[in-house]
DSSP file (Angstrom, degrees, kcal/mol; ACC not computed):
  #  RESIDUE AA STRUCTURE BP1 BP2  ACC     N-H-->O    O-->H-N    N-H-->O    O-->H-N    TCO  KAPPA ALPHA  PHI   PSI    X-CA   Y-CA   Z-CA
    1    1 A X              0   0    0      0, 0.0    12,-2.1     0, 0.0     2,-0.4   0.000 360.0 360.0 360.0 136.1  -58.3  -16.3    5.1
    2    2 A X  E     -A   12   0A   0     10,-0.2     2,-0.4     8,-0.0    10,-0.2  -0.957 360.0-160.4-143.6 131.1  -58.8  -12.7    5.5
    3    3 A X  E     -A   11   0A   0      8,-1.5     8,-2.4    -2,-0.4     2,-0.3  -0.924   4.0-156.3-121.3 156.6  -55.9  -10.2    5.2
    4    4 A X  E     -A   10   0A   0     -2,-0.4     6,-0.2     6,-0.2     5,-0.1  -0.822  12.1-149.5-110.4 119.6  -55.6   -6.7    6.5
    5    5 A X    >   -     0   0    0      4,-2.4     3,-1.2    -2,-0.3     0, 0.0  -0.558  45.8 -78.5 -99.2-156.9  -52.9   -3.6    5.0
    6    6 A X  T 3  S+     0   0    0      1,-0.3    -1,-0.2     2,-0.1    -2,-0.0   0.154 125.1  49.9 -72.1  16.0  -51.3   -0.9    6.3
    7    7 A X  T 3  S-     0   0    0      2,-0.2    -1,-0.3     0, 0.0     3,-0.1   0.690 114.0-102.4-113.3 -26.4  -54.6    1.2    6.2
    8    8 A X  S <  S+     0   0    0     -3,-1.2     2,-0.3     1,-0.2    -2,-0.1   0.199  74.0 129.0 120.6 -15.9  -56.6   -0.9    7.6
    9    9 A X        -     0   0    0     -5,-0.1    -4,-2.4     1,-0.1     2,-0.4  -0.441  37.2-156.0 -56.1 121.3  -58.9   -2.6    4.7
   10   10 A X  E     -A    4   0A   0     -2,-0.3     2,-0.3    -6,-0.2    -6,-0.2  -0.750  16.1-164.5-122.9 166.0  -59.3   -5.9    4.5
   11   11 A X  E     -A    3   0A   0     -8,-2.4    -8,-1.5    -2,-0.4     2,-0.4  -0.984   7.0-150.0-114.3 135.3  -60.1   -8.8    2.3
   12   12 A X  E     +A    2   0A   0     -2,-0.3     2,-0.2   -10,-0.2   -10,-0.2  -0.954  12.5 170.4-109.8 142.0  -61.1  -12.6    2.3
   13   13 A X        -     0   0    0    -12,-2.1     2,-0.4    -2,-0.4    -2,-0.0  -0.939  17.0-143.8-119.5 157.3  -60.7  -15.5    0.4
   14   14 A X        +     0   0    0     -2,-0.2     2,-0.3     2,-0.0    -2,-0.0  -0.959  26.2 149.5-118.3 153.2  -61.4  -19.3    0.8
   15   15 A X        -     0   0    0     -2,-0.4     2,-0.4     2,-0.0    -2,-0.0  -0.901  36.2-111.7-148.6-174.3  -59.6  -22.2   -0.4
   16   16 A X        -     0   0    0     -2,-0.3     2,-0.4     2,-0.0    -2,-0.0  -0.916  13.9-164.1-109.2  94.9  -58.8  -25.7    0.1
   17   17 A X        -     0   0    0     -2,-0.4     2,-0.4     2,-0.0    -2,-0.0  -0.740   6.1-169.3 -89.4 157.1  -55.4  -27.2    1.0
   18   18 A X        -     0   0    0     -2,-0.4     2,-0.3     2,-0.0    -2,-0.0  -0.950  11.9-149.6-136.5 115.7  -55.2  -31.0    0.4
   19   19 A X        -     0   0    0     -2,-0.4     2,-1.1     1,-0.1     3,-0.1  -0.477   6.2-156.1 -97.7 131.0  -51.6  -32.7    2.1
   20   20 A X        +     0   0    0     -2,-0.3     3,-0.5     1,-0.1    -1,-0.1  -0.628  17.5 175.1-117.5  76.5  -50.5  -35.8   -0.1
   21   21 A X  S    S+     0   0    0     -2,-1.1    -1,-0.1     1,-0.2    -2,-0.0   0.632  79.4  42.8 -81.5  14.5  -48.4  -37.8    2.5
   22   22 A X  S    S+     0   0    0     -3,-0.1    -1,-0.2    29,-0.1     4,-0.1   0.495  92.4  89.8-113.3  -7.1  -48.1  -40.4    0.0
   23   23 A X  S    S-     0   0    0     -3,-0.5     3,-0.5     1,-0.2     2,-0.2   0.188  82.4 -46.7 -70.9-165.2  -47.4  -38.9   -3.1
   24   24 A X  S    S+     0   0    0      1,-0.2    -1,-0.2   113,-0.1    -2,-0.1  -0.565  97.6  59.5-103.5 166.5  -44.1  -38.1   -4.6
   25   25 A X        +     0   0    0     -2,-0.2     2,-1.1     1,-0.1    -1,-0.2   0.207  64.4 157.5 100.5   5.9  -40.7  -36.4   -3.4
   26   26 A X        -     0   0    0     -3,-0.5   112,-1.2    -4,-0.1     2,-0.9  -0.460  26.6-156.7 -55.3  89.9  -40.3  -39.1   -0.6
   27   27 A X  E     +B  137   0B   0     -2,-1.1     2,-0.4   110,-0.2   110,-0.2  -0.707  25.0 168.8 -89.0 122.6  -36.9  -39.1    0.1
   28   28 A X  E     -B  136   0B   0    108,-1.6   108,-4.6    -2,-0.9     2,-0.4  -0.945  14.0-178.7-135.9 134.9  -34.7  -41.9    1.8
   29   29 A X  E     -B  135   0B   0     -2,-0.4     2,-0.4   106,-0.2   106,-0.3  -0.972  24.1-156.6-122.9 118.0  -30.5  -41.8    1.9
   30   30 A X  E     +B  134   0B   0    104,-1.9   104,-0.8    -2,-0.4    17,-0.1  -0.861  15.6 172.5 -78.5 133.7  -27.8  -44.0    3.1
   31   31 A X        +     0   0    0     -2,-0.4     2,-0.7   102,-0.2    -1,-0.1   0.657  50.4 111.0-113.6 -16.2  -24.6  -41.7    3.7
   32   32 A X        -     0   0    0      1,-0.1    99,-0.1    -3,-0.1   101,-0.1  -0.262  66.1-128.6 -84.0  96.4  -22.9  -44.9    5.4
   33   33 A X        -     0   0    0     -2,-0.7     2,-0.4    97,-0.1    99,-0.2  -0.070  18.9-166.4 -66.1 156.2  -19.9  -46.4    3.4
   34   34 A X  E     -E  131   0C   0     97,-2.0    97,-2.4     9,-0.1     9,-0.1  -0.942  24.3-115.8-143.1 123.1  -19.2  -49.7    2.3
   35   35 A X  E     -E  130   0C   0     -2,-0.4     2,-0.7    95,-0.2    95,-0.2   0.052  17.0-144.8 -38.5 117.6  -16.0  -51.2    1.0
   36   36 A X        -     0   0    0     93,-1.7    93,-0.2    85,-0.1    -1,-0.1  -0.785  26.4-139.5 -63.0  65.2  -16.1  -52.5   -2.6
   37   37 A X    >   -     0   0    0     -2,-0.7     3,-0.9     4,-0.2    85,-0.5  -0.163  25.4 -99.0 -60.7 159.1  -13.8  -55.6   -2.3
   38   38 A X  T 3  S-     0   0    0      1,-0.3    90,-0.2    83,-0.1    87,-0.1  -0.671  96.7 -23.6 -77.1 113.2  -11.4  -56.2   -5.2
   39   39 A X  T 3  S+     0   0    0     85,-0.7    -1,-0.3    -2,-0.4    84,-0.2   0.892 114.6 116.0  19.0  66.9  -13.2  -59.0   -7.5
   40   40 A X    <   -     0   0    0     -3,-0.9     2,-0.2    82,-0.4    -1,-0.1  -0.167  60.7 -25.8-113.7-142.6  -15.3  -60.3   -4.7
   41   41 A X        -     0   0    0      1,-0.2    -4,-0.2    -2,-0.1    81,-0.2  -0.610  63.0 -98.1 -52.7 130.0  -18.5  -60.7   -3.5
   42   42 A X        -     0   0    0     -2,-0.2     2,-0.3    79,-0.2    79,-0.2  -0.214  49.2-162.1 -33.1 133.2  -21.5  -58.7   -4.3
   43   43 A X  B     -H  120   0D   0     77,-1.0    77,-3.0    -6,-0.1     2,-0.2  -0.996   3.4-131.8-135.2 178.3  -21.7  -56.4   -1.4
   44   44 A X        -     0   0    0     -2,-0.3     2,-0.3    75,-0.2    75,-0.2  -0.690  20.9-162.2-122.6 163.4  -24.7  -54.2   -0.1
   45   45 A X        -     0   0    0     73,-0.4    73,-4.0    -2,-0.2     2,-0.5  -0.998  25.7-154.1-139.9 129.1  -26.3  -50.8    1.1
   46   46 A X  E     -I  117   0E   0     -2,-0.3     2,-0.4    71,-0.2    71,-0.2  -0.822  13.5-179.3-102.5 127.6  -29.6  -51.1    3.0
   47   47 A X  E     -I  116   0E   0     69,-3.0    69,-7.8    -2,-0.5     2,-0.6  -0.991  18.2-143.5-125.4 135.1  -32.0  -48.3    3.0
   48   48 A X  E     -I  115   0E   0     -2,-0.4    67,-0.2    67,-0.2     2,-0.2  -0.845   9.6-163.4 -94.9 118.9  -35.5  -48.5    4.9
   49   49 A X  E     -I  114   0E   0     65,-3.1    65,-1.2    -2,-0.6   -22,-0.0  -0.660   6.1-169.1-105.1 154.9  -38.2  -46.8    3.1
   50   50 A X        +     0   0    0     -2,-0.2     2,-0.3    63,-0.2    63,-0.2  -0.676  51.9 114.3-149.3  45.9  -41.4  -46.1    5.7
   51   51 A X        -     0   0    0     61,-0.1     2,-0.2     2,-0.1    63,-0.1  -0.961  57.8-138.0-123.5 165.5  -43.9  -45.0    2.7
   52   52 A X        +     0   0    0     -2,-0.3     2,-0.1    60,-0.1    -2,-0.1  -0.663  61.0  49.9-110.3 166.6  -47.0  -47.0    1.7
   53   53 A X  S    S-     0   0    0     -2,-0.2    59,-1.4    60,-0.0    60,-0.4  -0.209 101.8 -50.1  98.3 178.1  -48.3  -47.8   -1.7
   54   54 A X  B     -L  111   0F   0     57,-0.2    57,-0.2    58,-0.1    54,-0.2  -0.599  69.2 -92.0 -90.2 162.1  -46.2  -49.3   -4.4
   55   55 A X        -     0   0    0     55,-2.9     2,-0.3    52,-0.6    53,-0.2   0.740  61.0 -70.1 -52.3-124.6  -42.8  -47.6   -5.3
   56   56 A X        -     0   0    0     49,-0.3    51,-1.0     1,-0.2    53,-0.2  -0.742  20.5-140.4-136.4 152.1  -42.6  -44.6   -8.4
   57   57 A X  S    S+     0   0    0     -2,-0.3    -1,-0.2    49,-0.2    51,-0.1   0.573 116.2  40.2 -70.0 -37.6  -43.1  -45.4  -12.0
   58   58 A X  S    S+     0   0    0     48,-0.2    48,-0.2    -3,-0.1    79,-0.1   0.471  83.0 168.5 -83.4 -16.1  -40.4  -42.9  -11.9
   59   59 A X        -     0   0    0     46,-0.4    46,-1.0    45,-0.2     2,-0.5   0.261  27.3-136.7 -58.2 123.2  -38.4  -43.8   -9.0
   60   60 A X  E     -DC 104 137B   0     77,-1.6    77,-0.8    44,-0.2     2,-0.5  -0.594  15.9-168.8 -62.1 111.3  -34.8  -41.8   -8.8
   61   61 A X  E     -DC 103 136B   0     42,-3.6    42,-1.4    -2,-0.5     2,-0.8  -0.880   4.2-174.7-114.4 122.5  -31.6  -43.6   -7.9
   62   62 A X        -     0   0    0     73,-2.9    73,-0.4    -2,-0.5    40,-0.3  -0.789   8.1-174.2-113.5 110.1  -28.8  -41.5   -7.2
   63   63 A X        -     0   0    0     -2,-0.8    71,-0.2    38,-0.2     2,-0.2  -0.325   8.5-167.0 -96.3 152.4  -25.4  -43.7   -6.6
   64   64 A X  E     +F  133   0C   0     69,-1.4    68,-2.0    36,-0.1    69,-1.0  -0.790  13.9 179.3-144.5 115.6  -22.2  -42.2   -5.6
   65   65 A X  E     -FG 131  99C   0     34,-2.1    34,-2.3    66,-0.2     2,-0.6  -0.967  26.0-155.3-107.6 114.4  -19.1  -44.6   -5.9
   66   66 A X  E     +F  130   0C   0     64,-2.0    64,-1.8    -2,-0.4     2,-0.2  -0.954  41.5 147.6-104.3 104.1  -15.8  -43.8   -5.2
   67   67 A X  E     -F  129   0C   0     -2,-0.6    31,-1.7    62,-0.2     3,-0.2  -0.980  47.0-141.7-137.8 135.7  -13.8  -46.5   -7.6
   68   68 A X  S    S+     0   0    0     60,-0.7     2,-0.2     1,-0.3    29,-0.1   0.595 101.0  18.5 -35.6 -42.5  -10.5  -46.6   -9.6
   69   69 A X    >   -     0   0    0     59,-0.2     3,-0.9    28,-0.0    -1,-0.3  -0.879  67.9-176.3-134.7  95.8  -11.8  -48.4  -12.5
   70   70 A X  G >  S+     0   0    0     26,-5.2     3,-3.1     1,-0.3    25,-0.1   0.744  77.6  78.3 -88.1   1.3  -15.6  -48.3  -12.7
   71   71 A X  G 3  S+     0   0    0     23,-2.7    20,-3.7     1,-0.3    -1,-0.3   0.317  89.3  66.9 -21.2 -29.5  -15.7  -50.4  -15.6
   72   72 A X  G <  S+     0   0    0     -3,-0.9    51,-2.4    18,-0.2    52,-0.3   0.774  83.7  87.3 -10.8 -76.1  -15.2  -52.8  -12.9
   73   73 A X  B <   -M  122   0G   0     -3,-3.1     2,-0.4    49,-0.2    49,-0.2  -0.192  54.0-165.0 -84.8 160.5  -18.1  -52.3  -11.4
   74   74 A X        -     0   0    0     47,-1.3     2,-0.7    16,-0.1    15,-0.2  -0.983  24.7-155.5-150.1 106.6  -22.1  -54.2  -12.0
   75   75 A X  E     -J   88   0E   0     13,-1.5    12,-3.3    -2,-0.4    13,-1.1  -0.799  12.2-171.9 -84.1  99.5  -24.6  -52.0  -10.2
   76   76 A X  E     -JK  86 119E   0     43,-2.4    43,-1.8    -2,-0.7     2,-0.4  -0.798  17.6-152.5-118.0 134.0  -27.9  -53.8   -9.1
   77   77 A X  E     -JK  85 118E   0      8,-2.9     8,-1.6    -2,-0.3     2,-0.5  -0.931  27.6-163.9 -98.5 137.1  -31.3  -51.5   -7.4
   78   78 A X  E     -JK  84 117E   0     39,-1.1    39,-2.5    -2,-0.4     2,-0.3  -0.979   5.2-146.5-120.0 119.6  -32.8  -54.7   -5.0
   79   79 A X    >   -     0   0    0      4,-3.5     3,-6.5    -2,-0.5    37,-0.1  -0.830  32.9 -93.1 -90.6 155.1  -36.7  -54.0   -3.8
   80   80 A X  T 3  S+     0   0    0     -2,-0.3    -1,-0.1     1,-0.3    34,-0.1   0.699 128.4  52.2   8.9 -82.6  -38.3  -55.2   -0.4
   81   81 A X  T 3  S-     0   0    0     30,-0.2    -1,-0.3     1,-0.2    35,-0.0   0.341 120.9-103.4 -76.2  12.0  -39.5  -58.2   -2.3
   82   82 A X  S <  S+     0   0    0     -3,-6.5    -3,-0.3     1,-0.4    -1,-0.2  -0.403  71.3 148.9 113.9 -47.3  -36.1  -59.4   -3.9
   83   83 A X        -     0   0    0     -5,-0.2    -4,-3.5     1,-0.1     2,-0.5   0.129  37.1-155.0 -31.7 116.3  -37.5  -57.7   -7.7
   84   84 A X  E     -J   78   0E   0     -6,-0.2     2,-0.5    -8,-0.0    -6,-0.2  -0.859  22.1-170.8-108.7 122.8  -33.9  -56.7   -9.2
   85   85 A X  E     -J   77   0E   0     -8,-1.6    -8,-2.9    -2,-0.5     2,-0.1  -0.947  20.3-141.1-109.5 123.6  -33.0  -53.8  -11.9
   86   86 A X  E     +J   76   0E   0     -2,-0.5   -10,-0.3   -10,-0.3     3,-0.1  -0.357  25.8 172.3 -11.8 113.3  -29.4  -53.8  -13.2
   87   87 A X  E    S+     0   0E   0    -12,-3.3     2,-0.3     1,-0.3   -11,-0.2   0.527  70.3  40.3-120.3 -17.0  -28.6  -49.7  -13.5
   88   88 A X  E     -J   75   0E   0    -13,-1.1   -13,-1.5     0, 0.0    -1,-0.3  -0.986  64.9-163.5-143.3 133.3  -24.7  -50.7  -14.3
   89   89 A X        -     0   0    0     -2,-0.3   -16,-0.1     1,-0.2   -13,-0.0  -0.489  31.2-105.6 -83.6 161.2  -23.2  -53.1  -16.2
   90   90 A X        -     0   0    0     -2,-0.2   -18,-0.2   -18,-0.1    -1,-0.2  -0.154  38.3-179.9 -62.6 176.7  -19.6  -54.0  -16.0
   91   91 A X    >   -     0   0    0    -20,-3.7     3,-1.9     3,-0.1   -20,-0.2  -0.324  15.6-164.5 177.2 130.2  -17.1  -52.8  -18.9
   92   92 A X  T 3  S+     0   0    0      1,-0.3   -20,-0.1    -2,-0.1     3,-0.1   0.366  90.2  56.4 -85.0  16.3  -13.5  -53.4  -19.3
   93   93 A X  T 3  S+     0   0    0    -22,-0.2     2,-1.5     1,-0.1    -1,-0.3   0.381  84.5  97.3-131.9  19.1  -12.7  -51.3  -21.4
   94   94 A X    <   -     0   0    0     -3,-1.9   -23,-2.7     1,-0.1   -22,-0.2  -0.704  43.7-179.8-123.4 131.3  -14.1  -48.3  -19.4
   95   95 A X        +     0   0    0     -2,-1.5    -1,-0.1   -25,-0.1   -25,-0.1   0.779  34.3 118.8 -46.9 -50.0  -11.4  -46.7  -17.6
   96   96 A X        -     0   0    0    -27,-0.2   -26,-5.2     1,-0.1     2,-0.4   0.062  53.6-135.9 -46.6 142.2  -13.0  -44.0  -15.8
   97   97 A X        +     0   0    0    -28,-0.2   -29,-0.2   -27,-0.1    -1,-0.1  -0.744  65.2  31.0-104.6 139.5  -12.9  -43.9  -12.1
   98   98 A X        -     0   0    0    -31,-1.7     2,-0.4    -2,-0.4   -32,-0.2   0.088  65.9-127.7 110.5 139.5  -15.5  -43.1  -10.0
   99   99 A X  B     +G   65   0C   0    -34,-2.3   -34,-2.1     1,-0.1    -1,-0.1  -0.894  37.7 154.1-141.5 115.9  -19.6  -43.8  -10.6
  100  100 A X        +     0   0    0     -2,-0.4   -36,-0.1   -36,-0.2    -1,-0.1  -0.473  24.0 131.0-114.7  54.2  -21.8  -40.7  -10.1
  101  101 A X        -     0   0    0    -40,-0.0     2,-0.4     2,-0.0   -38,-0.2   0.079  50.3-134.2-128.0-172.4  -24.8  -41.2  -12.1
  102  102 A X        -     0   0    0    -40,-0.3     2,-0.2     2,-0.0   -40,-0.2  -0.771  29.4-169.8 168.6 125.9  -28.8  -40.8  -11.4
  103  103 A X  E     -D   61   0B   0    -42,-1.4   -42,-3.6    -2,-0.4     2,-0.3  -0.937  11.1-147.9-143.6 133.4  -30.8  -43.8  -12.6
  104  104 A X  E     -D   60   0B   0    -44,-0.2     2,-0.3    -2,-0.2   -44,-0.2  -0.935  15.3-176.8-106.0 152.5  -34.7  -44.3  -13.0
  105  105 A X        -     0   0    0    -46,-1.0   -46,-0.4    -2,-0.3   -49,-0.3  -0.989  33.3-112.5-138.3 109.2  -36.4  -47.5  -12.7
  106  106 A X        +     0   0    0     -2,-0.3   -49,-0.2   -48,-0.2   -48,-0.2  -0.295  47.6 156.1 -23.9 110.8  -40.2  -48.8  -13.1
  107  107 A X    >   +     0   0    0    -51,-1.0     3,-1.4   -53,-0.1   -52,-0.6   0.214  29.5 111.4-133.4  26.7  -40.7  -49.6   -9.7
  108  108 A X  T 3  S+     0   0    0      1,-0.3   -51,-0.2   -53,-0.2    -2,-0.1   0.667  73.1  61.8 -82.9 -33.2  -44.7  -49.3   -9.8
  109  109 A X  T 3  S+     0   0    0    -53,-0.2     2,-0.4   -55,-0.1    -1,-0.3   0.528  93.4  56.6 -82.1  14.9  -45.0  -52.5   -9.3
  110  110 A X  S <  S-     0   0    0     -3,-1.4   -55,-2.9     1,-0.0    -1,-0.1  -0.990  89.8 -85.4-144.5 135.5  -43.6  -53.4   -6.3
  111  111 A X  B     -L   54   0F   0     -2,-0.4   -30,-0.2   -57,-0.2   -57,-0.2   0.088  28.0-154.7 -39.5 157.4  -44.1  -52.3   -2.7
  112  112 A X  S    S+     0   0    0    -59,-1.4     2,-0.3   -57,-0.1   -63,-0.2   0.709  70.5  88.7-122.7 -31.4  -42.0  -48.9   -1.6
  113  113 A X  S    S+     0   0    0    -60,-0.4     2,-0.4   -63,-0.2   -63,-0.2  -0.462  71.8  39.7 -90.3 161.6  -42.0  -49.9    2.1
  114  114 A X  E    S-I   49   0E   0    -65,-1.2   -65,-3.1    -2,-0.3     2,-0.4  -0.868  97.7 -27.1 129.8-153.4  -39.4  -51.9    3.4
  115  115 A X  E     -I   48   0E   0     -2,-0.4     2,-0.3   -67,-0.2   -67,-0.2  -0.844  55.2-164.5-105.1 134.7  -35.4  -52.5    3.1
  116  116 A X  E     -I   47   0E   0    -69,-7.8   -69,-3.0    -2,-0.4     2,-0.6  -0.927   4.6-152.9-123.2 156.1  -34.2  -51.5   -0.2
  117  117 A X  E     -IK  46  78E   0    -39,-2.5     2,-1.2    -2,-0.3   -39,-1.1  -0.842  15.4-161.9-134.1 126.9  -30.8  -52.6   -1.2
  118  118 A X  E     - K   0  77E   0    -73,-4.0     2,-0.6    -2,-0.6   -73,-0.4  -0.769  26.3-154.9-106.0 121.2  -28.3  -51.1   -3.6
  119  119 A X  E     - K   0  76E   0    -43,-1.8   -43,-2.4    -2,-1.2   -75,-0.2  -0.739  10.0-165.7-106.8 121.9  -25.8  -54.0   -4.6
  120  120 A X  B     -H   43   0D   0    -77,-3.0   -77,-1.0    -2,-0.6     2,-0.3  -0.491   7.3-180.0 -84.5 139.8  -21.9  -53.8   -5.8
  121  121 A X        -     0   0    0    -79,-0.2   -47,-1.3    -2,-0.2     2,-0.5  -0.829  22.7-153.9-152.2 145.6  -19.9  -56.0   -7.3
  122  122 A X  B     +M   73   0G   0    -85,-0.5   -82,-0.4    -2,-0.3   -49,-0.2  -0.911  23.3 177.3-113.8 116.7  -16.3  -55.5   -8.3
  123  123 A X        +     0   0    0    -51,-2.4    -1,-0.2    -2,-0.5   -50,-0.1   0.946  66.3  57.6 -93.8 -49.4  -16.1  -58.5  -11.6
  124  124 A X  S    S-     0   0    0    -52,-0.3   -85,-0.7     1,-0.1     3,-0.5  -0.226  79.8-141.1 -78.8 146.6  -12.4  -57.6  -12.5
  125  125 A X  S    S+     0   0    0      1,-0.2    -1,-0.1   -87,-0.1    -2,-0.1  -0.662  75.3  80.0-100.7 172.7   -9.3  -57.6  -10.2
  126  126 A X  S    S+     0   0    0     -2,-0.3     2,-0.3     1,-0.0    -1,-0.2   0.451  94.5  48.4 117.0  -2.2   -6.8  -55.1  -10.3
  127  127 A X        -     0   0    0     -3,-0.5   -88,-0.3   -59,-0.0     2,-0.1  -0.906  50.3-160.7-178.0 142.6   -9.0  -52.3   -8.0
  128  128 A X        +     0   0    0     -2,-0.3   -60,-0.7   -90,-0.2   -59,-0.2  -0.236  16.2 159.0-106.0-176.9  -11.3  -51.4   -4.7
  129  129 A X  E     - F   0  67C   0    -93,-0.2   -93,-1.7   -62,-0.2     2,-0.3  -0.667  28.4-119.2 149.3 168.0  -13.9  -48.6   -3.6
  130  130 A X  E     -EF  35  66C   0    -64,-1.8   -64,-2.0   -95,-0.2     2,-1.2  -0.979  24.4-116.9-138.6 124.1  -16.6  -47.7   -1.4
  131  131 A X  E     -EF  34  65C   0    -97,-2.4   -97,-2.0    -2,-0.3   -66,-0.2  -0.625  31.2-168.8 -76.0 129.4  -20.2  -46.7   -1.9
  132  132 A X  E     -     0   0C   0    -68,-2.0     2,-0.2    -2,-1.2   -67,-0.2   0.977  59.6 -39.5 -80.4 -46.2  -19.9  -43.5   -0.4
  133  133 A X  E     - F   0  64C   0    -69,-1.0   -69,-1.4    -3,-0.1    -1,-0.3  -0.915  54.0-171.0-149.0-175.8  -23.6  -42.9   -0.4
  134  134 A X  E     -B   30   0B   0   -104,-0.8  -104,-1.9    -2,-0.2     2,-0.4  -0.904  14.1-160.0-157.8 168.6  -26.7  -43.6   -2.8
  135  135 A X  E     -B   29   0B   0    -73,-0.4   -73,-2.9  -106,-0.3     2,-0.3  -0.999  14.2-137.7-152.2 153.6  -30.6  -42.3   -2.4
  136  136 A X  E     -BC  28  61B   0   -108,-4.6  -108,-1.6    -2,-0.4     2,-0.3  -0.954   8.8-158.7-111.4 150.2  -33.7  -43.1   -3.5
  137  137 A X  E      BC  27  60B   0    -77,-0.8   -77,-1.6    -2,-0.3  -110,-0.2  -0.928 360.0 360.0 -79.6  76.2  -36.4  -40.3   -4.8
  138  138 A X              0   0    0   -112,-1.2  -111,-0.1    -2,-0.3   -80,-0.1   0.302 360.0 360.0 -77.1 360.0  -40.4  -41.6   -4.7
């Protein structure tokens, strides 16, 4: 690289850049809601991840829940190959509405491409909600 000032003197240097299209800061989002039924069925939010290699030791999941009671709610991260990690547990006796959290998860063992699934389940009756969106961070 050789740069010139306003006088006219110039300089050069060399270097090396090296592009890491697999490394981390891979981001993938679902923005799309889906209804929470009232002590129903698990339901689910698909995101397709397109990177190779296995997932993050680190991997970020960032949930956004709009619920009445989220105490309610039992929060599951699903990879590509079924592998499930639990990021919320139920609890009745919290009140608080609404689940806005950031969770990491080992996920170094398991392939990062494919459909990844964040899964709801409302255990208690008495209240609804929608994931409004969730992302993952690689």
């Amino acid at each position: 690289m050789t740069a010139k000032d306003g006088s006219g003197k110039t300089g050069s240097a060399s270097f090396k850049w090296t592009v890491n299209t697999t490394g981390g800061g891979s981001v993938f989002e679902n923005g799309t809601p889906v209804a929470i039924p009232d002590a129903g069925a698990a339901v689910t939010s698909p995101i397709v991840v397109t990177r190779s290699g296995n997932g993050s030791s680190a991997l970020k999941v960032d949930v956004n829940i709009t619920h009445t009671y989220r105490g309610d709610l039992t929060v599951d991260l699903v990879a590509p190959d079924g592998k499930t990690w639990r990021l919320k547990d139920s609890d009745a006796w919290d009140s608080g509405a609404d689940v806005n959290e950031s969770y990491t998860v080992d996920a170094s063992g398991v392939t990062a491409s494919g459909t990844w699934k964040l899964q709801v389940q409302d255990v208690y009756s008495g209240d609804s909600g929608r994931i409004d969106k969730w992302r993952l961070t690689f």
